[in-house]
N, C-alpha and C positions, 0 to 999 in steps of 0.2 A: 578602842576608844576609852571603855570605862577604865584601861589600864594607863593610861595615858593622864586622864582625867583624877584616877585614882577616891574612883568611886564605886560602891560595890557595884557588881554587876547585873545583878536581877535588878537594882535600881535604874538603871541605863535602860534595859529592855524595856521595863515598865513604861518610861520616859519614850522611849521609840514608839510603841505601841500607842499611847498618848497621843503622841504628835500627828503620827498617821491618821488617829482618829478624826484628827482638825484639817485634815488638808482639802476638803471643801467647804468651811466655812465662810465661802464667799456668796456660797447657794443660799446662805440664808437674806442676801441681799434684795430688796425688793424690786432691784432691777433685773435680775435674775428671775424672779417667781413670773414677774412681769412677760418672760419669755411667753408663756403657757398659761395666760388668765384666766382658762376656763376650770383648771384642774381643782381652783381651791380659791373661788370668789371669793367665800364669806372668809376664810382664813388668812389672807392674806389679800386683801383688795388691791387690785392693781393702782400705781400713785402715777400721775402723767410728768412730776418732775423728778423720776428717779429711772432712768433710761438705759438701757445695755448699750451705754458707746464707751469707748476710746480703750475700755480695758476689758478682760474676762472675767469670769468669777476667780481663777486661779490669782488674777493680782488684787479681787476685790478681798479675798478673805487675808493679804498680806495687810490691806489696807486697813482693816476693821481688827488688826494686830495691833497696830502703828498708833492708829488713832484713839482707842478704845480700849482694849485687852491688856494690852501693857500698860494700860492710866491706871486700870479701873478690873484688875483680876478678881477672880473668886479667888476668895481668902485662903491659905493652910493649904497650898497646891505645891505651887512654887516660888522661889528664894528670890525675891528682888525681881520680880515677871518684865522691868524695865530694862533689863539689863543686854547688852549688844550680845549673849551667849544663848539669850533665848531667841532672838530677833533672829538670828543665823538659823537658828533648828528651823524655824517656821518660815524662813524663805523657802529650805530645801523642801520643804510639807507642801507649801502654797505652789510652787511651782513644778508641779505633779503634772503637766501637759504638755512637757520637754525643755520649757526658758524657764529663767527665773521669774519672780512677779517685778512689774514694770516697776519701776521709780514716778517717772514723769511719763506725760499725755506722749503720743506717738511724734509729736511737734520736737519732745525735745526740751522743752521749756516751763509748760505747764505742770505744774502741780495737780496730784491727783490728788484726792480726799475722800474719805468713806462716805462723808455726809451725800454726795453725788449719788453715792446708790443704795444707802440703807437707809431707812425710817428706824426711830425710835424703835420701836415696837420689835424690830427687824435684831436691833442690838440685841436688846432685853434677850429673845428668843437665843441667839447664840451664846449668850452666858450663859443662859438656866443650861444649853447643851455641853458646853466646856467644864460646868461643875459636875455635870451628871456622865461626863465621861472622865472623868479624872475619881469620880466615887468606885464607877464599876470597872476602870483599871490598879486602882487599890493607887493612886499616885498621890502622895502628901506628903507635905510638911519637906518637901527637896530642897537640898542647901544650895544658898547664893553662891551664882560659880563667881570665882576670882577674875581679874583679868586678863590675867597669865592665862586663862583656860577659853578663852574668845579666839585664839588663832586654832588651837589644837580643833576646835569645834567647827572651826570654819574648812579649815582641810580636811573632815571626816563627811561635812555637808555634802559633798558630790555624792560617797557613796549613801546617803541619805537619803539624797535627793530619785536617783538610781532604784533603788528599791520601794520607792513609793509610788514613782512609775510604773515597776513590772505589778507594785501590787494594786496600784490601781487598773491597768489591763488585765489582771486576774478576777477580779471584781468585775469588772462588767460584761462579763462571759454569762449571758444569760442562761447557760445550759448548766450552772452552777447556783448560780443566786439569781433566781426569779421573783419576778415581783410578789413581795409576801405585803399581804392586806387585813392577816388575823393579827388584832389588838392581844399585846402580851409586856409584859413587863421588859427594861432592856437587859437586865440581865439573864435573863430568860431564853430571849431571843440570842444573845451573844452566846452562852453554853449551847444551845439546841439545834440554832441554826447557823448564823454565820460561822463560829469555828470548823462543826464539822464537815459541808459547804466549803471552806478553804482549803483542810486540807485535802477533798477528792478535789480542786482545782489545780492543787499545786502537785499531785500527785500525775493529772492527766497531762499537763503542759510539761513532765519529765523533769521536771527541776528538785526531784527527792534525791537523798544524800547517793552516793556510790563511795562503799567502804574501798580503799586505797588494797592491793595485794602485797602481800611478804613475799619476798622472791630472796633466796640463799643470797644471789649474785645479778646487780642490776644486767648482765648480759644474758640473764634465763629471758629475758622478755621478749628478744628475740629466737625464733627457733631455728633459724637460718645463721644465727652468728657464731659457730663455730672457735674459732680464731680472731679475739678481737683485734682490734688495731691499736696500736699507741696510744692514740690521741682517745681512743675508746676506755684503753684499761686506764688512763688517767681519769677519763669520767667517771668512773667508776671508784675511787679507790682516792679522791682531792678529798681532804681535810674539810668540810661546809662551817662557817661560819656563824654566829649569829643574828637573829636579822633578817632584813630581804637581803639579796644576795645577788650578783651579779657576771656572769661569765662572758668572755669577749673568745669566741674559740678563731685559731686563724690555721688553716693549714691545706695543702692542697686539695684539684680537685679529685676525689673517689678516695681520700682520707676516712670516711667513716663521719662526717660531722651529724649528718642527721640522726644516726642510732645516738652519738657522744652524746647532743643534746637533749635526746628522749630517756637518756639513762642520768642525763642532770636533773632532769625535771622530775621521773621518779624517786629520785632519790630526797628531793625536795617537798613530795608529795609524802614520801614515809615519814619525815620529821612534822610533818604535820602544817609546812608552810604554803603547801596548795592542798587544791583537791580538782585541777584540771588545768587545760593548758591552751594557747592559742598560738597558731603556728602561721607567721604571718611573713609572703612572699613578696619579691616585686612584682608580678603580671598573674592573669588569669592564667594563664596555662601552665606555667610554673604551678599553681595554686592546685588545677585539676590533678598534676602529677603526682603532690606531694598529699592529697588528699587520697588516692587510691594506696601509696607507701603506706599513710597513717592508719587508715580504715584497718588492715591487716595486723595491725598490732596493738594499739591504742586499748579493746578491751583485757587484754594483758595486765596491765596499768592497774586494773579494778578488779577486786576479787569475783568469784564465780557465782554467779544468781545474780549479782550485780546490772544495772540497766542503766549505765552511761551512754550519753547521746552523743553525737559524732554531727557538726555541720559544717558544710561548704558554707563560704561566706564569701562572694564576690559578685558582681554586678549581671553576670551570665548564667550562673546556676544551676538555674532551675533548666537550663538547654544541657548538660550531665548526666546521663541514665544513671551513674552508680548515684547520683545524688536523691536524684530523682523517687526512686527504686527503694532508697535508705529509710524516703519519708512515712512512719508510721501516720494510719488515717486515725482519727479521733475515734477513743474507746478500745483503738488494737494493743493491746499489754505489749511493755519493753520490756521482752524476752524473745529467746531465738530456738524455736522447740526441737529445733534440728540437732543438739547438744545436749548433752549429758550436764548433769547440775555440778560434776568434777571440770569442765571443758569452759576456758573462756572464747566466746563466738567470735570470729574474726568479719562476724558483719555488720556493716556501718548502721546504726539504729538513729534515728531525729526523730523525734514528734511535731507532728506535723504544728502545733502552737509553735514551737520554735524556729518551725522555717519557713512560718510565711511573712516573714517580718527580715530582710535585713540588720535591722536594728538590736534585733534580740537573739541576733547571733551568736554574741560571745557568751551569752547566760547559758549556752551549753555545754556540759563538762570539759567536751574538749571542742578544740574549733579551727578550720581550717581554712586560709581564704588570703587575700589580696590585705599586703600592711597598712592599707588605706582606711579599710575597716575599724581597726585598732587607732588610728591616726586620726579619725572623728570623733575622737572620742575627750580630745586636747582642743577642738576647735569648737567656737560657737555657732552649733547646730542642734536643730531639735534634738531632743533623745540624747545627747551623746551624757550624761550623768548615768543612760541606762547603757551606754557602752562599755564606762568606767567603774560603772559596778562590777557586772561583766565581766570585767577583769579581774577585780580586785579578788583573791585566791584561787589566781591562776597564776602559773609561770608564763611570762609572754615571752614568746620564742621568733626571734627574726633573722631571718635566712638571706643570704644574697647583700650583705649592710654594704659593701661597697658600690654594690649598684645605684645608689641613692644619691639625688644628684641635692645644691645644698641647700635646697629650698626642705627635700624630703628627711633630709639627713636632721635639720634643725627642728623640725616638727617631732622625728622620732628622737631626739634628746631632750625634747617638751613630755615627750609621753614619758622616756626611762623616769625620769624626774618625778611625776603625777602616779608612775604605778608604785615606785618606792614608797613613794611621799605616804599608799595608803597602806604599805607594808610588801607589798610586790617584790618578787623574782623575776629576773630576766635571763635567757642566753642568745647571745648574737653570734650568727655564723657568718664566715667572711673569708674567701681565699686568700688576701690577705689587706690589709688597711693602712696610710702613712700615719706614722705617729702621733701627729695633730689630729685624726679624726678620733684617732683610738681616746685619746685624750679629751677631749670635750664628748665624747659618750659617757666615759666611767665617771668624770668631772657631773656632769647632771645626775648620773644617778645619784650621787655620791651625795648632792645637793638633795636631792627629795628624799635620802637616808637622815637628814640634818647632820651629816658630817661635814669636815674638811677631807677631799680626795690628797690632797699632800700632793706629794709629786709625784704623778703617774708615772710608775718606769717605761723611761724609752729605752726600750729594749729590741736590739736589733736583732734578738735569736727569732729562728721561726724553724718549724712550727710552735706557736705560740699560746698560750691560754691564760687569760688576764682574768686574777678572779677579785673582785670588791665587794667588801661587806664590812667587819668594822676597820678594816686596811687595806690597802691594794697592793695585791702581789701577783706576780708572775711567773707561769712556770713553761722553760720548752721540750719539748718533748720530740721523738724520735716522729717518722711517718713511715706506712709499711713499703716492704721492700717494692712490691708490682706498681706504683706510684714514685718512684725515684727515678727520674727518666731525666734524661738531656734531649730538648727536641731542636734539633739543627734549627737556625731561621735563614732564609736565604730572600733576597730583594728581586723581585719585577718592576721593571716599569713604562711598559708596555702592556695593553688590554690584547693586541691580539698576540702577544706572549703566554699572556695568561692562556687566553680560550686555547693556545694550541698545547698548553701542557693539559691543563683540564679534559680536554678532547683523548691526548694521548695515555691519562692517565685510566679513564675508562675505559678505555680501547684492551691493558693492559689488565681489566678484570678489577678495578681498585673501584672502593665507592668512595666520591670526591664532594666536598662541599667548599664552595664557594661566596665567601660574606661579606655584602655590600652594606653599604652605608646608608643608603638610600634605597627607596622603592621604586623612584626612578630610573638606580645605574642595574638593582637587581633584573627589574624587567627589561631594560637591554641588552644584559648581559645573558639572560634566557634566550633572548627572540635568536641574538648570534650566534651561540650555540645551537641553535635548533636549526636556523638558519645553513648554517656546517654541516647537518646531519647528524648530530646528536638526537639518538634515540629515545633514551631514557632520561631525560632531565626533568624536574619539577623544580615547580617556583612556590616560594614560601614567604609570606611578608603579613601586614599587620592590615593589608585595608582590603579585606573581605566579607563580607555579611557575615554573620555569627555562624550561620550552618557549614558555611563551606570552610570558615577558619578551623571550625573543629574537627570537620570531615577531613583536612589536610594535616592539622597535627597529628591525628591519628596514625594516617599516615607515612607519616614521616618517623613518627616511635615505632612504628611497626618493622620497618623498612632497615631505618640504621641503628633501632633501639639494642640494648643489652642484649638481648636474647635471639637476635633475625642471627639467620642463617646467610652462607655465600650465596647459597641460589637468590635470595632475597633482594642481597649489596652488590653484589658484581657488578660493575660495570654501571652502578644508577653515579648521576648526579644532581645536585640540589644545589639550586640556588637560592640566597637567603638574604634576610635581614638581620638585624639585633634580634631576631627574635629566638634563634637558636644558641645565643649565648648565655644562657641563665636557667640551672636547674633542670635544663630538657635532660636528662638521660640518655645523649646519643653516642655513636663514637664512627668517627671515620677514618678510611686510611689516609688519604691526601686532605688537606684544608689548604686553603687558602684564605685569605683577608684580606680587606682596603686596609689602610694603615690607618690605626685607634689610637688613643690613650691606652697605656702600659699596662693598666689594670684591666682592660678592655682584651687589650691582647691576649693576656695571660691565660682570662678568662677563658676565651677562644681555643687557645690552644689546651684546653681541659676538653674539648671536644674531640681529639686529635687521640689515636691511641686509648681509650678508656678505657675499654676493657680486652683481658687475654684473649689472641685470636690466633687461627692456624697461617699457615702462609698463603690459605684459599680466604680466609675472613672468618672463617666456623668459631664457635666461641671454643676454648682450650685451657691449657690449666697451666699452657706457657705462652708467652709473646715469639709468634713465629714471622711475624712481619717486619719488612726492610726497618729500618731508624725509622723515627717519628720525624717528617721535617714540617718547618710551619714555611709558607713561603707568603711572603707580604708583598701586596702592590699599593706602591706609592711614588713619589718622586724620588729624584734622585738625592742622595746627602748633600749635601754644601753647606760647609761652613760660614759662606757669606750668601744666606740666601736673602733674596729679593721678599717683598711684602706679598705677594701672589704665588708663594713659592706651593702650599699647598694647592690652592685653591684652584691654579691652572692645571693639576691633574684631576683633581677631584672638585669639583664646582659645587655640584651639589654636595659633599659631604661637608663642606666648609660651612653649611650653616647648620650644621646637625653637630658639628665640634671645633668651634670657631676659635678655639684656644690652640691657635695655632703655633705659639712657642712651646706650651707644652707635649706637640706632635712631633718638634722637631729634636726637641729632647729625648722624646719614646725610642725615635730612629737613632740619637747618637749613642741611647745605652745600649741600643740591641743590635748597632755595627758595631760597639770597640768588643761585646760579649760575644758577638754571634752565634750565640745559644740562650735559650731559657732551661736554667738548671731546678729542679724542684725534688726537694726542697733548695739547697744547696745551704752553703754552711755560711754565715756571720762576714759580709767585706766581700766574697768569692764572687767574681766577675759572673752577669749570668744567674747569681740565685734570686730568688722570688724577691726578697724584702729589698735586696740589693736593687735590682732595674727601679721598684718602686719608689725608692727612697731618691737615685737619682733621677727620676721625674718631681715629684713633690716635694723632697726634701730640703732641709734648711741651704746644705752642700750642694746642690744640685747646679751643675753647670750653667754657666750665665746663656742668656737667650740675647739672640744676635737683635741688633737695634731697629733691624729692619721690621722684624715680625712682635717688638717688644707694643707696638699700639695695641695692635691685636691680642695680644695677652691681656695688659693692664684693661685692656675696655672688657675683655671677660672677665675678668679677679674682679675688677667694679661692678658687674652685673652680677657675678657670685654673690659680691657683699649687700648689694639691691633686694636678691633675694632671702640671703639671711634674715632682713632685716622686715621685708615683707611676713617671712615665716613666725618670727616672734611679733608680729604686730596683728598676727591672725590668731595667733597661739593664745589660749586661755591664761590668765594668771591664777592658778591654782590657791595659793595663799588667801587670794581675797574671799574666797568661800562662792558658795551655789549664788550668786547675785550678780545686777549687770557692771556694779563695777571690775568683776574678773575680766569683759571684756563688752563694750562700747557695742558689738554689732552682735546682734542673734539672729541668726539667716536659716532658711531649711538648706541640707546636706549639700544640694546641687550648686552654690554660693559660694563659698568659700571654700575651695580645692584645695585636696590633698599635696596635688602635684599642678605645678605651675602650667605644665603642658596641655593640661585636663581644658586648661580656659580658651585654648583655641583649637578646641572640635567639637563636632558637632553629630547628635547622632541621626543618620538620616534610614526611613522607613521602605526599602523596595517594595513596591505596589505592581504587579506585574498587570498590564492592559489586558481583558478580555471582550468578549460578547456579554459574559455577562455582569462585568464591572468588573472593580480592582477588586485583586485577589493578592495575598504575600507572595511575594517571590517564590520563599518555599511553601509548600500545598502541604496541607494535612498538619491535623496534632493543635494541640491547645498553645502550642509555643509556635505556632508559626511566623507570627509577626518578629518576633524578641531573633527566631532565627534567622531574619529576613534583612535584620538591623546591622547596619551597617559607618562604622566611624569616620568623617570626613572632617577637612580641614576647616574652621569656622569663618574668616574668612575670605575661600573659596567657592562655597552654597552658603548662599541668605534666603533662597527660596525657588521656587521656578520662574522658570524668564519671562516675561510677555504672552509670550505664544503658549507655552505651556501651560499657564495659568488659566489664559481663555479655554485651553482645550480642556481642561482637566479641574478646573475647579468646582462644578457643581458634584462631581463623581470622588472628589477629592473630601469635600463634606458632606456629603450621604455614609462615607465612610467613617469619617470622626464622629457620627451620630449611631456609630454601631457600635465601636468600640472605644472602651474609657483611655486605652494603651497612644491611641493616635489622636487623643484630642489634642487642642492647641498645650505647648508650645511646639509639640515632636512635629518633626516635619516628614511629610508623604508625597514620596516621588516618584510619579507614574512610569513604568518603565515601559517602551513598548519594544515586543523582541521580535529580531528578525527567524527565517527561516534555519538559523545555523545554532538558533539559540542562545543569541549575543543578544541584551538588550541596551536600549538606547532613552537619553532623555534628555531637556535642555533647562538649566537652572541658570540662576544669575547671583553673581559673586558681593561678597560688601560694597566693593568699588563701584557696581555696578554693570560689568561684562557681563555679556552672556555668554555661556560655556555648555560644550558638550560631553553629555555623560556618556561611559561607555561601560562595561559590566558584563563580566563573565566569569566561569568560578576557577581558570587559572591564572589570568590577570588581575581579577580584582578587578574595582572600581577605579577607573582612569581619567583625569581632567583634563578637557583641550579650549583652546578658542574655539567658538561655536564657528569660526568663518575657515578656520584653518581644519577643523574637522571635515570641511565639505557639506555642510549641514546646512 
C-alpha cells in the first residue's frame, strides 16, 4: 500500500497503528457507558435520551468520525482529516465486529447521527483521546492524500479491515491482557504492558513468521518424487513473472497436478510473493484427502525449527482424527520433539486459537478445506475482510475448477479478481476447461491485476498451462507415458444388461464400480444386485449422517484406493454417486456410468485404470490388465430424438442435468470417437480438449429442435445464476463500506453454492428409556456425527403425531445443548429390533412422510401412507 500510495513506509505503519488505536471510539458514547451504569456513575452519568438502539458502538464511533472528527480534528495530525481517504481508513477501523459501520437506521431510510448517542462531554473526551494517541504513536504533521489515492485505499481497506478484527480477537484473550487497574502514564503502559502482552498473544495463536526453505530443486520437497512428470518439470523450471501471478494448469488424470501446484507455490514463496497457501476443493471429502497428501509435505515448504500451522477448514472437521489430533492445546509449543532440529516434521501442527473458529481458518500458514471457505470471503458475511486478509500472502490454490457449476464458477472469478486486486497468487487445477471458462478466469484475474488480459489464447493444445501476470501466455506440455491410455467406450441401454455384466464382471475376480446419477437409481441398483446374489457390493452416496459418511469413505479408499491389494478388490463392487468423481484416489477395473456431461465423463473415467496393477489387481510397476473400457448407460443415439429422449431412461437424473442437448451432444462425440484418448493430440477424434470442445464449443454440433427448449431454458438458468452470483458478490472497488454491497447477512445467508439453499441439516436423536440420545453414542462430536443433510423442502419439521410425541423430550434436549437449539432441527428416531430407525416429518407442502435410516441406505423419504406407517 505505502508503495502504491508512494509514501514512506514507517509512515503508513504509523498511520495503521493509529487507526487501530481508534476502532472503538464509539465506547466513548454515552449510550454505550449507559450499557453498565454502575461501573462509573460519577464519571460518566447515565443520560435517558442517549440509548443503545438501532446501531453498535462499532457504527457509533464511524459516526462521531462523520459528524465531528473530520469537522473538528486535533490539529498537526493529519492532511485534510475531511477528506474521503480518511473516511475509508476508519470505516475499515470502526467496523472491527465483521460489517462495516451502518449508513442509515436498520429501516433503511433514517438517518443516523452521533448526537443520538454522544453528549458533549462524550466528544470532548474522544478528542483529548485521539490527540493523545497520535502523540504516543509519533503520528504528525501527515500529508493530504490526493484523490487519485481514495481508490488505492479503498481496495487495501478489506485487508485493513481483516487485521483489525484478528487483532481485535487477540485483544480480548483475557489470558493475555487482563484487567489492569494500576494508574500509569499511557506511554508507560503501551512499552510495559500492551506491546509485550501482544506479542506472547500473537506468538500463542501461531501466527509468528515461518522462514520460507531453500531447496537446490523445487522437486527435493517431495521425497517420494523420483522422476518428475512433464507437466511437474515445467513447474518447476516456467519463467515467473512479476506481480501476482496466475497459473491455469489443465492435464490429465494422475498427471502430477498437485505436486506441479505445490512446486508453483513454493517457488512463489521463495521470491518472496507468499508466505503460505490455501488449498481449496469441491466437497468435504475430496478436502479430507487432500489434507492428509498436504499434512506430509507442507513442513518441507518451511525451514527446520520452523512452526507452520496446517488446518482443515470445512464444515465437518472437527469429526477427522488427523485434524483433530493436529490441534495443539493452548500453552503446548509448535514444535515436533520427535525430530532432530536438521528434520522438517511431517506432522500436521494447528493451534488450537486457530481452529476453533472457521473463520480464522485461512490466517493459517497453510490451509486446507472446501473452496467455499475461500468463497466467503467475496460475499457479504460477517468476518469475511478476516477471510481476505487470510489470504492476502498466500497462493490460493483451486483444484477440481471444472467441477464448478456457474453460479460457483462466478463467485470464484469474484475472488481471482479480489486476491490479485490485493497482490495475490493463484493456481487452478483442471482436467481440462472449454475455452470460455479458461477465459473469463484469467480475464478477472487479469482485472484485479489492473491490467488488460488482451486476448486469451485459445489454444487447443493440451496438456496445457496458462500463465498470467504482466501478459498471458501459454505453454503445452508432454504428460507421462503410464497416463497416455485410450479407454474403449462401449453403450448399454439396458439396466438389467448392465447388472448382468456387473454381476459377471465380479464373478471374474475384477473390482467394478457402478455411477448413478441419483441416490435414488444408486440404491436400486444396489438392492438388484444384491437381490441377484451379489455378495460384495456396497453402496456410497451423499445422504448419510456424518459418521457413517466418513466410516464408508474410509472404506471405500481402503478397498479400491492406490495401495489395496487383489485380496482386498477382487470380486467387491460399489455402487455410487457423483461422489467418487472428484479427487477420491480410487481406481477400478470395470466402471460403468449413467450417461453425464463430457466433462463429467472424462472425469469418471480417471477412475478407471489409475494406477499400474498385475493381472490379479496387485499394485505393479506395469499395466497387466485387459484395455481400460468405460461402458455407459443411457439411451439409445438418434439423431431425431424426441423431447423425453433422456429423461424416459433416466427420469430421475433429468433433473440432476437437465441440459439435455448438451447430453446428447456428449453421446454424438463419444459414438463418432468411440474412445476417450488422453491426452491425444490438437483436432484427433477422441482427445480430451477435442470431445470437450464439441460439447461446449463455439463449432459444436447443432442440437436437434426437439431437446433445443430444454437447453435454452437451462443456458437461461445458467445466465439467472451468473447473475445472481454477481448480485451477491462484493464490489471490491468500493472499499470496506455497505455500498460494496446492499446486504450483510451471517455465513449461513448467502450461499456459496446455489444448491446449499435447498437442504437442510437435520439432527438424528435416537429414542430411549432414558431420553434422546445422538444416533452415534459417545465422544464430544457426537451430535455433528449424528448430522445428517436432507432436502429442504422435503422435512419442515415433524408431522402431527410426532411432534405430540416428541416434543417435550425434544426441548429438554435444546435446553442441554447450545448445538440443537432452534433453528437445527431434532428428529427422534425410534429403532426397530434389526437396527433400522424410523420417524415421521412433514414436508413444506405439507405431506407427511416417513423417515427410514440406516448406515447402508442412508436416509430414505416415502409417503407416510405408502410406507405402511
Amino acid at each position: 500500500m505505502a508503495q502504491e500510495l508512494d509514501w514512506d513506509l514507517s509512515s503508513v505503519r504509523q498511520l495503521n497503528t493509529f487507526f487501530s488505536a481508534l476502532h472503538d471510539l464509539g465506547k466513548f458514547a454515552r449510550a454505550f457507558q449507559g450499557l453498565a451504569p454502575h461501573l462509573s456513575p460519577t464519571l460518566v452519568p447515565p443520560i435517558a435520551s442517549k440509548q443503545y438502539r438501532s446501531c453498535r458502538h462499532d457504527t457509533m464511533g464511524w459516526l462521531l468520525w462523520k459528524d465531528h472528527l473530520s469537522l473538528n480534528f486535533p490539529e498537526g495530525i493529519l492532511g485534510n482529516p475531511g477528506s474521503g481517504f480518511w473516511a475509508a481508513w476508519i470505516k475499515a477501523v470502526a467496523g472491527h465486529h465483521g460489517s462495516p459501520p451502518m449508513e442509515t437506521a436498520r429501516n433503511g431510510w433514517s438517518e443516523l447521527s452521533a448526537e443520538d448517542y454522544f453528549h458533549a462531554d462524550d466528544v470532548a473526551a474522544a478528542h483529548q483521546f485521539v490527540a493523545a494517541a497520535a502523540q504516543l504513536i509519533r503520528v504528525r504533521d501527515m500529508p493530504a492524500p490526493t484523490r487519485n489515492m481514495i481508490p488505492i485505499l479503498k481496495r487495501h481497506a478489506w485487508r485493513l479491515a481483516g487485521m483489525i478484527v484478528l487483532a481485535d480477537w487477540l485483544g480480548s484473550d483475557q489470558r493475555f491482557f487482563r484487567y489492569h487497574d494500576e494508574p500509569m502514564p499511557l506511554d508507560r503502559y503501551w512499552a510495559e504492558v500492551a506491546q509485550p502482552n501482544a506479542r506472547e498473544a500473537l506468538a500463542a495463536a501461531g501466527l509468528g513468521p515461518a522462514p520460507v526453505r531453500q531447496w537446490n530443486r523445487p522437486a527435493d520437497l517431495f521425497g517420494y518424487l523420483d522422476t518428475p512428470t512433464p507437466l511437474q518439470r515445467l513447474a518447476a523450471e516456467l519463467p515467473l513473472g512479476p506481480g501476482p501471478e496466475l497459473f491455469l494448469l489443465e492435464d490429465v488424470t494422475g498427471a502430477g497436478k498437485t505436486e506441479a501446484a505445490l512446486m508453483l507455490t513454493y517457488r512463489l514463496m521463495v521470491t518472496g510473493k507468499a508466505q503460505g497457501f490455501y488449498f481449496g476443493l469441491p466437497t468435504m471429502a475430496t478436502s479430507n484427502q487432500m489434507y492428509a497428501r498436504v499434512g506430509s509435505v507442507y513442513r518441507s515448504l518451511y525451514e527446520p525449527g520452523a512452526s507452520p500451522s496446517l488446518v482443515l477448514s470445512h464444515g465437518a472437521r472437527q469429526m477427522i482424527d488427523a485434524f483433530r489430533e493436529s490441534v495443539l492445546v493452548p500453552g503446548q509449543p509448535l514444535t515436533d520433539l520427535d525430530y532432530s532440529p536438521g528434520e522438517g516434521s511431517a506432522t500436521a501442527q494447528c493451534s488450537a486459537w486457530l481452529a476453533d473458529n472457521r473463520k480464522k481458518a485461512l490466517l493459517a500458514h497453510v490451509g486446507v478445506g472446501t473452496l467455499d471457505q475461500a468463497l466467503l470471503a467475496v460475499l457479504p458475511v460477517r468476518h469475511q475482510s478476516l477471510r481476505l486478509a487470510g489470504l492476502a500472502g498466500k497462493v490460493l490454490v483451486a483444484d477440481e475448477v471444472h467441477a464448478y457449476d456457474p453460479y460457483m464458477r462466478t463467485l470464484l472469478a469474484r475472488l481471482l479478481q479480489a486476491h490479485a486486486s490485493q497482490g495475490g497468487s493463484a493456481v487452478l487445477l483442471s482436467a481440462t476447461l472449454p475455452a470460455d471458462m479458461r477465459r473469463e478466469l484469467v480475464q478477472a484475474f487479469m482485472r484485479g491485476r489492473g491490467a488488460d488480459a488482451g486476448d486469451v489464447p485459445d489454444d487447443g493444445r493440451y496438456p496445457l498451462v496458462t500463465h498470467a501476470h504482466a501478459h498471458v501466455s501459454a505453454y503445452p506440455c508432454d504428460t507421462r507415458p503410464e497416463v497416455k491410455r485410450t479407454v474403449t467406450v462401449q453403450w448399454l441401454h439396458d439396466e438389467a444388461e448392465v447388472q448382468r455384466l456387473v454381476l459377471a464382471q465380479a464373478q471374474a475376480g475384477r473390482s467394478v464400480c457402478w455411477i448413478r446419477n441419483t441416490v435414488g437409481d444408486a440404491r436400486r441398483a444396489y438392492e438388484g444386485l444384491q437381490k441377484e446374489g451379489a455378495s460384495h457390493v456396497a453402496l456410497f452416496h451423499s445422504r448419510y449422517a456424518m459418521g457413517d459418511r466418513l466410516a464408508i469413505e474410509d472404506k471405500v479408499l481402503a478397498t479400491y484406493g492406490k495401495k489395496s491389494s487383489a485380496e482386498q478388490r477382487a470380486g467387491r463392487i460399489l455402487v455410487s454417486t457423483q461422489v467418487v468423481e472428484q479427487s477420491l484416489d480410487l481406481d477400478f477395473d470395470v466402471l460403468i456410468s449413467d450417461l453425464a456431461p463430457i466433462d463429467l465423463l472424462i472425469q469418471r473415467a480417471g477412475r478407471l485404470h489409475r494406477h499400474r496393477r498385475d493381472a490379479q489387481g496387485n499394485p505393479a510397476g506395469h499395466e497387466g490388465r485387459e484395455a481400460p473400457v468405460l461402458y455407459i448407460f443411457g439411451p439409445r443415439p438418434d439423431m431425431a430424438p424426441r423431447a423425453d429422449w433422456y429423461k424416459a431412461v433416466l427420469p430421475g437424473a433429468n433433473a440432476v442435468y437437465p441440459n439435455t442437448g448438451r447430453l446428447w451432444l456428449t453421446q454424438q462425440v463419444l459414438c463418432a470417437a468411440g474412445e476417450i484418448v488422453s491426452p491425444g493430440e490438437p483436432g484427433q477424434p477422441g482427445a480430451v480438449r477435442t470431445l470437450v470442445e464439441g460439447v461446449y464449443g463455439a463449432d459444436a454440433q447443432e442440437i436437434p429442435d426437439a431437446l433445443l427448449q430444454a437447453s435454452s431454458r437451462q443456458e437461461g438458468e445458467a445466465m439467472a445464476h451468473i447473475s445472481q452470483a454477481n448480485f451477491n458478490a462484493l464490489e471490491i472497488e468500493r472499499g470496506y463500506s455497505n455500498d460494496s454491497n446492499r446486504q450483510w447477512h451471517e455465513d449461513t445467508v448467502v450461499p456459496t453454492r446455489l444448491s446449499d439453499e435447498d437442504s437442510v441439516v437435520v439432527y438424528l436423536a435416537r429414542v430411549t428409556d432414558a431420553g434422546l440420545v445422538p444416533w452415534f453414542s459417545g465422544g464430544a462430536l457426537a451430535w455433528e456425527l449424528s448430522a445428517l443433510r436432507v432436502q429442504a423442502s422435503r422435512v419442515e419439521g415433524l408431522s402431527s403425531h410426532w411432534g405430540d410425541r416428541f416434543e417435550d423430550s425434544v426441548a429438554l434436549l435444546r435446553r442441554s445443548s447450545r448445538l440443537l437449539d432452534e433453528p437445527a432441527l431434532v428428529l427422534p428416531v425410534l429403532v426397530d429390533q434389526s437396527g433400522v430407525g424410523f420417524a415421521e416429518v412433514v414436508s413444506k407442502g405439507g405431506s407427511e412422510l416417513h423417515f427410514r435410516y440406516d448406515a447402508v441406505m442412508g436416509g430414505v423419504l416415502n409417503d407416510l401412507q405408502r410406507a405402511g406407517a
